[in-house]
Every structure is written in C-alpha cells, then in structure tokens.
VOLUM-473556 format. One record per residue (C-alpha): x, z, y. Coordinates in steps of 0.25 Angstrom, whole numbers, padded with zeros to 4 digits, always signed. Last residue first. Layout:
! VOLUM-473556
XZY...
***
This chain:
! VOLUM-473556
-0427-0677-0324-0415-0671-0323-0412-0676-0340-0401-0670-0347-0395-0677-0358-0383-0668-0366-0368-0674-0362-0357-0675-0375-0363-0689-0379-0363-0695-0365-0349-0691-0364-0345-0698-0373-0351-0710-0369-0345-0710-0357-0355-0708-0345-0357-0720-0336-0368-0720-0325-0361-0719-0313-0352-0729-0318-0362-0741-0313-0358-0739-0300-0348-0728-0296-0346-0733-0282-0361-0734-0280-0363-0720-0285-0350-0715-0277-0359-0717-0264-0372-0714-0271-0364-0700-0273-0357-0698-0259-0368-0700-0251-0381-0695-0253-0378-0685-0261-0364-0681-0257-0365-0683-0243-0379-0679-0240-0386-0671-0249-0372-0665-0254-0366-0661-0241-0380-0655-0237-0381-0646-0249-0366-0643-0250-0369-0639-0233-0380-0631-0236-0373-0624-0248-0360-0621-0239-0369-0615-0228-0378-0607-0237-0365-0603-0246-0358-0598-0234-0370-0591-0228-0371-0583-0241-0357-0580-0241-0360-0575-0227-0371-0566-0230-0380-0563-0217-0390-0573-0221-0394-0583-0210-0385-0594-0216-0395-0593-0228-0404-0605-0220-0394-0614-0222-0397-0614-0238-0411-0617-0235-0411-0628-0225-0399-0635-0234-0408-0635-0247-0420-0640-0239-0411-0652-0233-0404-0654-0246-0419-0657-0251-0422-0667-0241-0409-0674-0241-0410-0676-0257-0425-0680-0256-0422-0690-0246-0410-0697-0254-0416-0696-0266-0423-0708-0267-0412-0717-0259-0402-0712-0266-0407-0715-0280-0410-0729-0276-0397-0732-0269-0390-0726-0282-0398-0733-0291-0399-0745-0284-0382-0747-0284-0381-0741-0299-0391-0753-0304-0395-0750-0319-0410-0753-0312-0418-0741-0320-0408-0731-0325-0400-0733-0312-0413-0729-0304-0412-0716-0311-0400-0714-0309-0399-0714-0297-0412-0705-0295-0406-0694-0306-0392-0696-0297-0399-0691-0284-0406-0678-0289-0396-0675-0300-0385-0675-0288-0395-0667-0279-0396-0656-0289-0381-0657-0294-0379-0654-0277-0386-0640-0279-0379-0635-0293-0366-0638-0287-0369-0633-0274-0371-0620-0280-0359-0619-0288-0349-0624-0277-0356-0613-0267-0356-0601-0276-0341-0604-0277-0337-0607-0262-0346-0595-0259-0340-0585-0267-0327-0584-0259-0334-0582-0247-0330-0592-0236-0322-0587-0226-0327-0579-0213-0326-0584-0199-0333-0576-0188-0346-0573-0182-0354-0576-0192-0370-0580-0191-0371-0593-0198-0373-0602-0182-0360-0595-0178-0352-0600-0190-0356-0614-0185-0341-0619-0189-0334-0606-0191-0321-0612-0197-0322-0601-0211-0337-0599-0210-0343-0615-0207-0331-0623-0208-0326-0617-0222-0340-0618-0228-0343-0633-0223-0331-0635-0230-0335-0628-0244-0347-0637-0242-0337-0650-0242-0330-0646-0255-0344-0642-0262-0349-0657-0258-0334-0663-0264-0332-0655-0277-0349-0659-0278-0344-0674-0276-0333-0673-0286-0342-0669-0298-0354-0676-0295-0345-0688-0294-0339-0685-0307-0353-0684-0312-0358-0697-0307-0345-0704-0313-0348-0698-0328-0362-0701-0328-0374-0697-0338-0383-0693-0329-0389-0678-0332-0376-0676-0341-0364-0679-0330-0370-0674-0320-0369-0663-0327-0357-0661-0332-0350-0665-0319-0360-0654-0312-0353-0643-0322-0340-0649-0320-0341-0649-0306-0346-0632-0307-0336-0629-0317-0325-0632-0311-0329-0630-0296-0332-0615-0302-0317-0615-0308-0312-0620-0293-0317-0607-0288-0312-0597-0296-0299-0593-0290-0308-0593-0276-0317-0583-0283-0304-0576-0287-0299-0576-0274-0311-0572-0269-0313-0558-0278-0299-0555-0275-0301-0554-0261-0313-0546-0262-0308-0535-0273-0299-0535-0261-0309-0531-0252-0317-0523-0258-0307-0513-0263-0292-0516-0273-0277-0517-0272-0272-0514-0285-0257-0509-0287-0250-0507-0302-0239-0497-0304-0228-0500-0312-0219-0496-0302-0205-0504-0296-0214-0516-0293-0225-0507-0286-0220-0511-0272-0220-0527-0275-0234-0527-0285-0241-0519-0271-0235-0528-0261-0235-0543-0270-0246-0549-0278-0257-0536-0273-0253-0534-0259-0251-0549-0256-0264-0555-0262-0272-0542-0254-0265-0547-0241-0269-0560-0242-0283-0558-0244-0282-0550-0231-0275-0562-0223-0286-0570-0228-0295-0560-0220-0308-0557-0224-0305-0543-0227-0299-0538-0214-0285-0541-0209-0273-0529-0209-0278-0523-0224-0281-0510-0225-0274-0503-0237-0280-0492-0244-0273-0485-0254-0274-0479-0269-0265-0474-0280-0268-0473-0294-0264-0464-0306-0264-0452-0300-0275-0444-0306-0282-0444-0292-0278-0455-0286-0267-0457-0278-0266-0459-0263-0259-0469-0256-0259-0471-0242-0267-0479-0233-0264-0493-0230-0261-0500-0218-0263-0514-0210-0259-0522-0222-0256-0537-0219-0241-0538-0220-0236-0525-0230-0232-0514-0222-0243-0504-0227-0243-0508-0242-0228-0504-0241-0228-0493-0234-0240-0489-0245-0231-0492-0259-0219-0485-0255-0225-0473-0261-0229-0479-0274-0215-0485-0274-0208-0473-0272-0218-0466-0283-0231-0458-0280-0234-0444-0283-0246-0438-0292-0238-0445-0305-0247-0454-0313-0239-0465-0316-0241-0481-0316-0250-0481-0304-0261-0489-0302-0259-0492-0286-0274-0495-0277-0273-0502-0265-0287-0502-0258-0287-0514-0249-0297-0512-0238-0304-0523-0230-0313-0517-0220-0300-0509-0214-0291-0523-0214-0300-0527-0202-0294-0516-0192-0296-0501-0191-0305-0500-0181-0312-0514-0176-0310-0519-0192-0320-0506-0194-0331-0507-0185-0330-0524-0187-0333-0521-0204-0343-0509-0199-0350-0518-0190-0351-0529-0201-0355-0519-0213-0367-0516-0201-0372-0528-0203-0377-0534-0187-0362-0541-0186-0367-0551-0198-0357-0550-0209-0344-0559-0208-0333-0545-0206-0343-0539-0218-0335-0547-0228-0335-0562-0231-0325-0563-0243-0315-0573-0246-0313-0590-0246-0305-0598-0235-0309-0614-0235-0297-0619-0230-0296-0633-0237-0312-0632-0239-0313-0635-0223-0311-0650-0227-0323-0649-0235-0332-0657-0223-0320-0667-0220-0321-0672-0235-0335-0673-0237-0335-0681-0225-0324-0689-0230-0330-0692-0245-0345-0696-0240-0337-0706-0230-0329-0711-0243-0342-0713-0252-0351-0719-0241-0338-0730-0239-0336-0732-0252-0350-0734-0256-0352-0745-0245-0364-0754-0250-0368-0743-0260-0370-0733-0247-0378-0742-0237-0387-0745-0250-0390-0729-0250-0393-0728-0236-0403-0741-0237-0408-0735-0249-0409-0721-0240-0417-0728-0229-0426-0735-0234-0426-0750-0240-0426-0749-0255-0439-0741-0252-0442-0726-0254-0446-0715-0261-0439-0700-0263-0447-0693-0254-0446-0685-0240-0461-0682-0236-0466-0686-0222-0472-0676-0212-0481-0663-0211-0491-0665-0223-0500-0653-0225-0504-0659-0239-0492-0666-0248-0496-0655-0258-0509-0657-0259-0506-0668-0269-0506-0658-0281-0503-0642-0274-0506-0634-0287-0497-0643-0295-0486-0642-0287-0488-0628-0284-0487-0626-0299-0475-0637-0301-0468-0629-0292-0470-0615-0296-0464-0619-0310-0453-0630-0308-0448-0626-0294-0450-0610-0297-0439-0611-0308-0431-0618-0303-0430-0609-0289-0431-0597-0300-0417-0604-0306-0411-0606-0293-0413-0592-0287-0408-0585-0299-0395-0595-0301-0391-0592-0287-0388-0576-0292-0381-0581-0303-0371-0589-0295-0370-0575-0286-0368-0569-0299-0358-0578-0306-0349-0574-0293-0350-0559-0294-0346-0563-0308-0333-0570-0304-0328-0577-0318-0329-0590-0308-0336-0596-0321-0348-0586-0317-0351-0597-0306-0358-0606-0318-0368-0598-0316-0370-0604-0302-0368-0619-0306-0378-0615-0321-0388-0613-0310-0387-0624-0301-0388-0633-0315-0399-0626-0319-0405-0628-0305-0404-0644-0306-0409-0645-0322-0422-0636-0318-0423-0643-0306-0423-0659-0313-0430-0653-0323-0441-0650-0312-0441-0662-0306-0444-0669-0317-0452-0661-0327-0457-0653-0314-0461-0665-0306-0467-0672-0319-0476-0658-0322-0480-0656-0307-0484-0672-0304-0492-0670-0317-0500-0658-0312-0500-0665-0299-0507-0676-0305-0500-0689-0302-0504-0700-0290-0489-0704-0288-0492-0694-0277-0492-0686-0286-0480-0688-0292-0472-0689-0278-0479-0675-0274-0472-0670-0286-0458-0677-0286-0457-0669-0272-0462-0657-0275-0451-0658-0287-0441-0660-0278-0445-0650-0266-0447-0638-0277-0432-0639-0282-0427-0640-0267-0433-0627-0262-0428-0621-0276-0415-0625-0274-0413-0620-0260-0422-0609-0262-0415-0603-0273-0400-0606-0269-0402-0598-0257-0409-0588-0262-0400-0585-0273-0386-0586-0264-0395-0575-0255-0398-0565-0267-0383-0568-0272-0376-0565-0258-0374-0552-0259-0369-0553-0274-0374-0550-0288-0370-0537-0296-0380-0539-0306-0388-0528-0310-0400-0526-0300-0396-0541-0295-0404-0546-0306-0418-0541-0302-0412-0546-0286-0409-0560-0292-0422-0560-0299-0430-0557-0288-0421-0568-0278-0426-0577-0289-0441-0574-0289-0440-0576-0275-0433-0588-0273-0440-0595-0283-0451-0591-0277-0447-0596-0262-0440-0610-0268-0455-0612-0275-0463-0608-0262-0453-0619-0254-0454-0630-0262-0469-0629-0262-0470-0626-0249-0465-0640-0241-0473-0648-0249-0487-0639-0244-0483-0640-0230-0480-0657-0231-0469-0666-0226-0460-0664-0239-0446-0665-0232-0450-0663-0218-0457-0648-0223-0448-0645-0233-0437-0644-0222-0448-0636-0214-0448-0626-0226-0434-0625-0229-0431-0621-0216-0442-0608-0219-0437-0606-0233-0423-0604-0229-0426-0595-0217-0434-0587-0227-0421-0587-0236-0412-0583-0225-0421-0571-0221-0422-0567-0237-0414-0554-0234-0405-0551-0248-0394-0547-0239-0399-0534-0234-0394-0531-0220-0384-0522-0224-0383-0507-0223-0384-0505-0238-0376-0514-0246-0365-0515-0234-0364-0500-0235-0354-0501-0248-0345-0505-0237-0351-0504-0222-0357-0499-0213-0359-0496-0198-0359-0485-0187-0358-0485-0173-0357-0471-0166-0366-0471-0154-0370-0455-0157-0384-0459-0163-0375-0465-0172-0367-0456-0178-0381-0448-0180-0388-0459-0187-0375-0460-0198-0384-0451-0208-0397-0458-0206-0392-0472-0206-0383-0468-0220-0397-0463-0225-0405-0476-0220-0392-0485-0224-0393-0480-0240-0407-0481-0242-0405-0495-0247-0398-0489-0259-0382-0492-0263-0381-0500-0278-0375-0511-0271-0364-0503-0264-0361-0495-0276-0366-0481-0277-0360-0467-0274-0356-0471-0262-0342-0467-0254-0343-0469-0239-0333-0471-0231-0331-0467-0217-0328-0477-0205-0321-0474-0192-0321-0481-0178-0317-0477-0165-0305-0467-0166-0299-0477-0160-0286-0477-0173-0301-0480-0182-0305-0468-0190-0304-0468-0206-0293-0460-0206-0300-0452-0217-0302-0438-0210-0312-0442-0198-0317-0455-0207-0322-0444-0216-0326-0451-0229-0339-0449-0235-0340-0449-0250-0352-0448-0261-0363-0456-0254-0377-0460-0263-0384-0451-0260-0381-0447-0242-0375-0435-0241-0360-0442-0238-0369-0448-0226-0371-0436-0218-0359-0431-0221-0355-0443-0213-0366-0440-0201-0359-0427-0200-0346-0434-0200-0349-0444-0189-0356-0432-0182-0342-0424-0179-0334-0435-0178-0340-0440-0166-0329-0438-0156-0321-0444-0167-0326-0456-0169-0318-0459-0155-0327-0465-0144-0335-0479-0145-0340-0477-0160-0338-0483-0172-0342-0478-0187-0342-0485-0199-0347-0480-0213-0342-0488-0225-0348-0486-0239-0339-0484-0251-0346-0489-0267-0345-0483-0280-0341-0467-0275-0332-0456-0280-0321-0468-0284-0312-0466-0296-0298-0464-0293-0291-0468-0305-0301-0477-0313-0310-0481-0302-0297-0484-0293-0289-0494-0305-0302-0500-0306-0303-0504-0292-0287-0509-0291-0291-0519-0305-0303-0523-0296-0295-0526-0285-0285-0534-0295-0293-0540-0302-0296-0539-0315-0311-0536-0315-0317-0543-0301-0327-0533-0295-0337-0539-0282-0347-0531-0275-0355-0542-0266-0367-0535-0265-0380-0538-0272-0391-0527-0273-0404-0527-0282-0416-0518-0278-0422-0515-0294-0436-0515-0289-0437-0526-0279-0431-0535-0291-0442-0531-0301-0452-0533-0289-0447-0547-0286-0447-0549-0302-0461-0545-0305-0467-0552-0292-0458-0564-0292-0464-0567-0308-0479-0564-0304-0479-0573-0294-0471-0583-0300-0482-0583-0312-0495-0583-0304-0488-0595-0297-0487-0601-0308-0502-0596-0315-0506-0602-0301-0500-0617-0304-0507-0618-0317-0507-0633-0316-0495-0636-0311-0487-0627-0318-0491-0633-0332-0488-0646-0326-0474-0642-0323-0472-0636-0335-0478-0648-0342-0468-0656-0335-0456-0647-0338-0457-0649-0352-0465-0662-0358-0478-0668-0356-0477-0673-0343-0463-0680-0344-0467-0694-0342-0459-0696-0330-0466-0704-0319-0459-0719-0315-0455-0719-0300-0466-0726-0292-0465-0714-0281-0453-0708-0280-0449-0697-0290-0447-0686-0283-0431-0682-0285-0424-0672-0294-0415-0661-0290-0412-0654-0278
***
C-alpha cells in the first residue's frame, strides 16, 4: 500500500543510473541467478529451523510484581521438584472409585514416563468431585511446557489407554496444552489466504500471469520468514500467536507490495519501455516507496518495547520478520519475474484491469468534485459514522482468553468444562497464597492462624486449603479457589481486593508480607499493566506518524489530520472488536460458542500495526495530491485529481489485504481472530471512510494551508523522497 502506477502520459523518472533502478535492472536481467539465490536461501534456513524445533507458548514473567514477587518468595523457600505441572482429568458415569484400582495402575504408569517427576493421587489428595464423578491428578515435569517433547501425548496415550478402554473419559490440560494441542503453527488459514487472494487478484489485474507474481513473492517472503521466526524462537521466548501475527502481516503486506509495482510495470511497458528498464524505474519508484512503507511498519512494531512488556516487544518482533522478507522479496524476486515475464504478462486475460487513468469525467472525479462542492457535509457524515461504529469502545472489556474459549474438539477445553462441572469454575483458576513470614518459628502466630477463616469468609472465595509451612519455615502456602473462573471480571476483582485490603488488614498486627501468585494471577496483573501501558503506545505511535508525515510532505495541517484520523480509524476498529467477541455479533460465524473479552494484547498489537498499514495508504494518496499541486498550485485539482487516480488502486489493494486478514478467522487462536477481525475492519474503515472520505474532505476545508510548514520546522526536519 504504497506508491501508485504512473498513469499513462505521466513524465518517466530519470532514475536509471542510480540506486534502486540499477538493482532492479540487475534483477531483471539475471532473473534465474534470483531465483537460484531465494532457493538456496529458504532451503538453508527452513532446514536450519526444522532442525532446532522452535516452540511459542504464552508464559508470561513480570519482575516486580507482585505474582512474580509470591513465585520467587516459593523458589527460594520451598523450591519446586519440577519446572512445569501437567493436569490429568478423568470423568466417568459411576463413582471413580469403582475404578480406583486401574486409574492408579495407569498413573504409576505415567510417573515412569522421562520427563515426570511427581504424580498426585487424586484418591488421597481431595482431589475428587463431592459425585465422586470426576477427579484429576497432577503431574510434576521435569521441563518447562515449551521445552516438553512431541512424544509426550504417544507415552501418556499408551499409559492412560487402559482407563479408557474401561469408558473412563480422560482429558489434558496445563503444561499438556503444549503437547496434546492441535499445533498452532498449521498453515490451513494461510492457504485459505492465498487461495481468496488469488481470485481477488484475478478481477483486479484481469490476467493468470498478473495475478501470480504478487502471489509467488508474498508466498516466499512468507516462507523465508516464518523459517527465521522459528530459527529465532529456539531462544526467544515468543508468543503462540507470534507465527500466525507474522504470517498475517506477511502476506498481507507482501501481496500489496507486489501488486503496486506490477502495476507501475505493465504501465511502463506499455508506454512502449523495455522491461529491463520498466523493472529498474518500478523498483526505484515503487520500490523506495516499499522499502520506506515497511520500515515504517517495522519501526510501529519495535516500537511496542516502549510498553516495557517484553512478551510484548516480541510479538511486535515476530511481525517485523514477515514484513521485512515480504520487502525484501517485492524489490528483488520481483523485478526478476518482471523482467523474465516482459509484455507476456498481461497473457491469459480474464477480464478488465483496475488502473489509475482516467478522464475528468469518470466516476471517481465526479465523486471527488461532489465532495469539494459540500466538504462539510462529507466531513460530518464521515465523523458520525465513525462515531456510532466505536461506540462499543466505552465498555470494551480487556483480559485473557483461556481454555473456556478454545474449540470444544481441544482436549485443554474438555478438561477446563470437566473441571468447572465438578468442582466449580474457580478450580481452573487457582490463587496460590503465599505469606513471607517475619520469624521462623515451626508454629504459626494468632494472626497467622486467623489468616485462613478469614480468606475463607471473604465475598468472592469459594474456599481455601489450609496452611502449611515450608520446609525451613520461613513461608507458608495455600490454595484458594476462586467462586467464578478466570475470565471473569468478578475474578479480577477478587485478586485486587485480596491483595490492597484482606491479606494487608489480617497481617497489620505482624510484619509479615502476603503474595498471591500462579497463572492466573500473574495473568491478571499482566493485563492491567498492558492496559496501564496503552495510552503510552498511542503516544508514540501518533507522534511517530505526526513526525513523518510531517517530513515526506512538508505540512503541519496534513500531519495533525494524520494524527487525529488514525485516533479515529483505531477507535472504530476497537468497536468493531467489542461488538463481534464481547456482544456476539456473528460470533457464531468465527467459531465461539460464547462471549470472550478482548485480549489484552490485541488493542496494542492492533494500534501498532494499523499504524504502519494506514501511513501506506496515506503516502500512497497524498504523493498523488501533491503531486498535482506541485504542477497547477491549485489545492481543489489536486485533491480531485489525486483521488481520482488512486481511488481504484486503493479499493483494489484493501480488498486483497481484507481477503487475507479474514481468512485467519479459521485459526483456533482467539487473539489471533481478534486481530484478523480488527485488522479487516481498520483496513476497510481506512480505504473507505478515512481515505477516501475523511481526508479529501478535510483537504478542501484545509486549502492552501495543506501545504504550509513553519520555517522552523523546515530547518529541524531531514528530506525524504517516497518516490
């Protein structure tokens, strides 16, 4: 989404001699050394990254607080005997107990497999349901959950096969989750993204041969990105959702890269220039437009380290791998089938070609003359529509999307539903209450003592076990079960009130210090400190698009519009968000069978990547308006003009990028159907409203102070040409 063909009478850059153009023609006439050299390079790094067998899980530490604080205060006084805790459910139709005897054969079974170090007996831990129906054992691994091998589910199949052969249900769950799962890092999604993006290409360039080149650079680019990701993954702790993030973004961006410099290519030579030239002033062109359009994506999802979250920075991170090879393959294998192809490429022609020409008396500059004749009116329509679709935003509801929101087929999902049937929805989100006592003694104090009937009556606690101390004395643990399960706000709530006022009120008279630690807390915390960080990323990401906008046309109005427009396209995506998971508004059409919130990631990852995505369509439509300013000095032709000759490519290239994005809904991870969703709808909102509304609307109001920069200012800002 970036720079436009150049329709046809347009003058021709003189660029040919110089930088990108001589790469491009270098490409174009040794096309096969190109492709030799991608070959070569996605064998070498797809085997390197097959060999190292990368894992992403969503494992989150925050130093400092105070779950983290609780985890180390364990480690240190009653060090674990594993690094990651399995969970085997069983439920069956008659009391567990009638099968006790082969449910602990088949246990003992699994405390020999490698990589297990405890088993718990559900028959001697409380850990059956009041029916008698439903227990669970857990299972203490030597390893963490990422680090756990595939041959894990074939030895715990083969020692729980007995259990089932008797009609006992069993299911997984915890660290399992890594193992038993459907893998994550399936490409179904992204061959259902090619294959729609493939007929979109079809109606737009109207020829086999057009449609494929975009489609063979976004699918290498891809490749040799997801290879990198995986190569990279082998020592960074990346997310679940990273793979999927970086596919998305990849294709859309690279599918989108190759379409706008095909296009300037066949319009060069059918100006009647060589394709070896055509390829050299469509990769100095186009191709610095790219290269300036997917750093600026980049440095958006870098730029999520300011959240001072690393789990965070590396999801940005992980995106920044699929847009840079997507880069990197539009201005290299590009130019090379470009150059290999010549005129044939409009061979196998299906139908008519979208382009950038046309007369003074089409469609769009009649459109765009409807909108300078009533700006005002355009501009407050565009305002009130925006306006009712990010209403939801008032009670958007952020937090984690568990295993209660995964497919009903995953066996993390059974065990989730197994569990909240027999011991309550609280039971899959455990608090562990961890005290660091001020004395040593092997007896607790009054207060010490009192500590558990008062965790047990306070509002929102179904119960807690009792104390124990550890084994030098210095700490003493329990478990309390919540009354809702981890999703709940009411859950949330409950962690916020144990830890500012239960647990400070009953140790007042002690100068003990009370933790409350475990996945799900650590959880909690972890969204309220994305949430905390949120409006420090909306900082830096406006007045990272201020700044540049500023730079590449020299205009302090058309960068406070920049500004205020992205505020108001990422407002109406958030919207669309709350509507779809949180309202349930064609929730049924995603896959989910109930309501979840928004992940507290996604609202970040979200803002950063439509960002970078909307600056590629706002450099693509201003670079035309001005343009035609520099040439008539006429504000109301400039902008009819420019909108009239981008207009097509705009609504053709946000078709292909909101094909691809909505083809990840098939994924089984919500987030990442929360991000495919809101990034369709940003992409849709943008081409349409934004783009093609909002902007020439405020264009015309803005007149001739579009292009007005303080001198100042001037001086302070370096030069930077798109094209």
């Amino acid at each position: 989404m970036m720079a436009s063909p150049t329709n046809s009478g347009a003058s021709i850059p003189c660029e040919e001699s110089h930088g990108l153009a001589r790469w491009g023609e270098w490409c174009a006439r040794r096309p096969f050394h190109v492709v030799s050299a991608w070959v070569i390079a996605i064998a070498v790094v797809a085997a390197t990254a097959g060999a190292l067998h990368a894992t992403f899980s969503d494992n989150v530490s925050l130093a400092g607080t105070q779950a983290a604080t609780g985890q180390q205060v364990l480690s240190r006084d009653a060090p674990a005997p594993a690094a990651s805790t399995g969970l085997i459910v069983f439920s069956f139709v008659a009391p567990l107990s009638t099968q006790q005897s082969a449910i602990t054969r088949a246990l003992a079974t699994v405390s020999s497999i490698a990589d297990v170090v405890t088993v718990s007996d559900p028959f001697t831990s409380a850990s059956i349901s009041v029916d008698g129906r439903i227990g669970y054992s857990d299972v203490g691994l030597r390893v963490a959950s990422r680090s756990l091998p595939t041959k894990l589910r074939g030895q715990l199949e083969h020692a729980l096969a007995p259990v089932r052969s008797l009609g006992i249900q069993v299911s997984y769950g915890g660290a399992f989750d890594q193992v038993t799962q459907p893998t994550i890092n399936d490409h179904a999604s992204e061959f259902i993204g090619f294959a729609v993006a493939l007929v979109v290409l079809l109606v737009v360039f109207g020829s086999l041969l057009g449609a494929i080149v975009p489609l063979l650079s976004a699918l290498v680019g891809i490749v040799a990105g997801l290879s990198l990701l995986d190569i990279a993954g082998a020592t960074l702790g990346f997310g679940a959702s990273a793979p999927k993030l970086a596919a998305m973004i990849g294709i859309g961006v690279g599918i989108d890269y190759a379409v706008f410099l095909t296009t300037r290519f066949r319009q060069y030579v059918k100006d009647g220039m060589s394709p070896v030239r055509a390829a050299g002033l469509t990769t100095s062109s186009s191709g610095r437009a790219i290269v300036v359009a997917a750093s600026t994506v980049s440095l958006a999802m870098i730029g999520l380290y300011a959240s001072g979250v690393t789990f965070i920075g590396l999801l940005g991170l992980a995106a920044v791998f699929g847009v840079a090879t997507a880069a990197l393959g539009a201005v290299t294998l590009v130019p090379a089938v470009l150059g290999l192809l010549g005129g044939r490429i409009d061979r196998l022609h299906v139908g008519r070609t979208v382009a950038e020409t046309g007369s003074d008396a089409d469609g769009w500059h009649r459109y765009a003359a409807a909108i300078g004749r009533h700006p005002w009116t355009y501009l407050s329509a565009g305002v009130v529509v925006l306006a009712v679709i990010a209403a939801p935003v008032l009670v958007m509801q952020t937090g984690h999307v568990g295993d209660g929101a995964s497919p009903a087929g995953y066996t993390s999902r059974q065990a989730y539903d197994t569990m909240a049937r027999g011991f309550g929805a609280g039971i899959n989100g455990p608090f562990t209450v961890v005290v660091a006592r001020a004395s040593r003694t092997s007896s607790l104090d009054a207060a010490e003592s009192a500590l558990h009937a008062t965790l047990a009556s306070a509002p929102g606690v179904a119960r807690v076990t009792p104390f124990t101390l550890t084994p030098n004395h210095a700490a003493m643990v329990a478990t309390l079960i919540p009354d809702s399960g981890p999703q709940n706000s009411a859950t949330s709530e409950l962690f916020s009130r144990l830890v500012d006022v239960t647990l400070p009120t009953a140790l007042a008279s002690t100068r003990d210090r009370a933790y409350v630690t475990g996945v799900t807390p650590s959880q909690i915390q972890f969204d309220g400190l994305i949430t905390q960080r949120i409006p420090l990323i909306i900082a830096v990401v406006v007045l990272l698009a201020f700044v540049l906008i500023m730079t590449v046309f020299r205009s302090l109005y058309l960068a406070i519009k920049a500004a205020v427009l992205n505020l108001l396209s990422i407002a109406a995506a958030y919207g669309v968000l709350v509507a779809v998971f949180q309202w349930g508004w064609g929730r049924s059409l995603l896959g989910l069978d109930e309501n979840v919130p928004i992940e507290a990631y996604v609202p970040m990852l979200l803002f950063a990547i439509v960002f970078g995505l909307s600056m590629d369509y706002e450099i693509f439509l201003l670079s035309r308006v001005k343009e035609t300013w520099e040439l008539t000095r006429d504000n109301h032709e400039a902008v009819a003009d420019g909108l009239a000759r981008t207009g097509r490519v705009i609504s053709a290239a946000a078709l292909i990028m909101i094909s691809v994005f909505l083809s990840f809904v098939t994924t089984d991870l919500v987030a990442i159907k929360q991000l495919a969703v809101g990034l369709a709808a940003s992409v849709a909102i943008d081409a349409t409203l934004i783009r093609l509304l909002l902007v020439p609307a405020t264009m015309y109001l803005f007149g001739e102070r579009n292009w007005w920069l303080p001198r100042w200012i001037e001086r302070l800002l370096p030069h930077v040409r798109v094209e």
